[in-house]
C-alpha positions as CSV (number, residue, x, y, z in Angstrom):
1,X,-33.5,-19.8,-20.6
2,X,-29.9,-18.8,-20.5
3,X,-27.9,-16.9,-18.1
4,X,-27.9,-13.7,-18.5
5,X,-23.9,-11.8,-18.3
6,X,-25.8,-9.6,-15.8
7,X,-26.6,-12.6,-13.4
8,X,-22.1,-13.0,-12.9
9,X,-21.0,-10.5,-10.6
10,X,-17.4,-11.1,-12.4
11,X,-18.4,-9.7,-15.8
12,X,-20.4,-6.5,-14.8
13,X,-18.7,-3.7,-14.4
14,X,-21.5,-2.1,-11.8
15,X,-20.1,-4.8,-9.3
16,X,-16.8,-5.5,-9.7
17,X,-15.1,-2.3,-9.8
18,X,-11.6,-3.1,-9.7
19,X,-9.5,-2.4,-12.2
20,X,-6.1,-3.7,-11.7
21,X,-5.0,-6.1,-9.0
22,X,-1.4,-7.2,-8.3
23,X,-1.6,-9.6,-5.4
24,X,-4.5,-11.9,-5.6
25,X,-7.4,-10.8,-3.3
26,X,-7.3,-8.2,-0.6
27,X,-8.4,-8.2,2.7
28,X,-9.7,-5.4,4.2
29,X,-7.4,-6.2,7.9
30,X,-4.5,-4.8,6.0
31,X,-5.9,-1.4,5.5
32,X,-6.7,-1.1,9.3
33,X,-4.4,1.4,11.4
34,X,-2.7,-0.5,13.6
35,X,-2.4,1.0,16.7
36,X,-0.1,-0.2,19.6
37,X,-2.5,-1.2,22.8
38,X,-0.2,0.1,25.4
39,X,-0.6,0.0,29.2
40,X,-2.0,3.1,30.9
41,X,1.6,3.9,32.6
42,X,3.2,4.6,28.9
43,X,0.5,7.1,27.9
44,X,0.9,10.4,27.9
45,X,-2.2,12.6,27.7
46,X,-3.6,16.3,27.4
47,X,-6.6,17.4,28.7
48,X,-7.9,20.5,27.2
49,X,-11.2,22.6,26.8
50,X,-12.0,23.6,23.5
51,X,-15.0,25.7,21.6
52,X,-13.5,26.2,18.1
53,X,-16.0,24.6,15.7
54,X,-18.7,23.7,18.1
55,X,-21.1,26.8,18.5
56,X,-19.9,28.7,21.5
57,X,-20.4,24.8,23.2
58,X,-17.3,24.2,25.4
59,X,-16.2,20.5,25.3
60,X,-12.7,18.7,26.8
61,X,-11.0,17.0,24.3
62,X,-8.2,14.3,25.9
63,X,-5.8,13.4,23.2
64,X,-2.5,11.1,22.9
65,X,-4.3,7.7,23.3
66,X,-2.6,4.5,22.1
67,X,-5.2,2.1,22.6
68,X,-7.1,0.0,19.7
69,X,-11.0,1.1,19.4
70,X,-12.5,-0.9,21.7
71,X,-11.1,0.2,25.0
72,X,-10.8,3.5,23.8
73,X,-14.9,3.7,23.7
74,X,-14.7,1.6,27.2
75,X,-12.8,4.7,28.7
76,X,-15.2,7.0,27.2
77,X,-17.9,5.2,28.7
78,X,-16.2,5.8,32.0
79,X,-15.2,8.8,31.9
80,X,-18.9,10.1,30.8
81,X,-20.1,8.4,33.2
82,X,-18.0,9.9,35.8
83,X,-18.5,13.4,34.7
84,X,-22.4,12.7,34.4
85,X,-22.3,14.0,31.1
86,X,-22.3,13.0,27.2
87,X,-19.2,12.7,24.6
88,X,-18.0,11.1,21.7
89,X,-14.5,9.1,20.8
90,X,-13.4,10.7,17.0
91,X,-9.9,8.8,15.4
92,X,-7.4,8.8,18.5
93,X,-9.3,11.6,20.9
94,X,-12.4,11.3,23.7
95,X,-14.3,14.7,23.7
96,X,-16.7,15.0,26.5
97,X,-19.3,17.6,27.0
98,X,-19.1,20.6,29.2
99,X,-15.5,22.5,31.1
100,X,-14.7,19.4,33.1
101,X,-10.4,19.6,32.8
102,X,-10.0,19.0,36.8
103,X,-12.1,16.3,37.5
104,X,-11.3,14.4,34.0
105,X,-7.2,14.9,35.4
106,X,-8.2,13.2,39.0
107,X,-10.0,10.1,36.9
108,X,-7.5,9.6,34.1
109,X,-4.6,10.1,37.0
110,X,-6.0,7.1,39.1
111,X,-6.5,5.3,36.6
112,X,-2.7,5.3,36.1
113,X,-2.1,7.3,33.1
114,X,-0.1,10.6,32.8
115,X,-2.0,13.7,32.2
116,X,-1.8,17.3,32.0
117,X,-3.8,20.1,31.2
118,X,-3.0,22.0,28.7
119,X,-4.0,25.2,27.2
120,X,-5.4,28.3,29.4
């Protein structure tokens, strides 16, 4: 028996789907964002409550993080934890459930970063 063209990933066109390729293979670490991992001190963030989208639910949304994915979902997990309450991290912004602007400034503040609320 004979190998079939279907059995080399090369030749089908199902699998390989590029079509033109200038410099050699390409690794998927040079599409990532690259995002500066900078010290709490040289952040500075905005803490606002927001309903637009959601249902009528309220949620805080804190945006103007520069950290890499990892220790952004490690904050999350702290600042959930420290509201008692459930949230998500979406692209550079931690959204956690429920009106909780004050107490979310006091934990961000001591853990050195610079905050404000904004909005009404």
């Amino acid at each position: 028996m004979s190998k079939s063209k279907a059995s080399n990933p090369a030749s089908n066109p199902a699998t390989n789907r590029t079509v033109y390729r200038e410099f050699g293979q390409s690794t998927e670490a040079a599409f990532e964002k690259a995002v500066p991992d900078l010290p709490p001190e040289q952040q500075n963030l905005r803490i606002q409550a927001s309903k637009k989208g959601r249902g009528g639910k309220t949620v805080t949304v804190i945006t103007g993080f520069q950290h890499n994915e990892e220790s952004l979902a490690a904050l999350a997990k702290k600042l959930k934890a420290q509201c008692g309450t459930g949230g998500t991290v979406k692209e550079d912004t931690i959204e956690i459930q429920g009106d909780h602007k004050v107490k979310l400034l006091e934990v961000v503040t001591k853990l050195g970063y610079k905050a404000k609320i904004s909005g009404g």
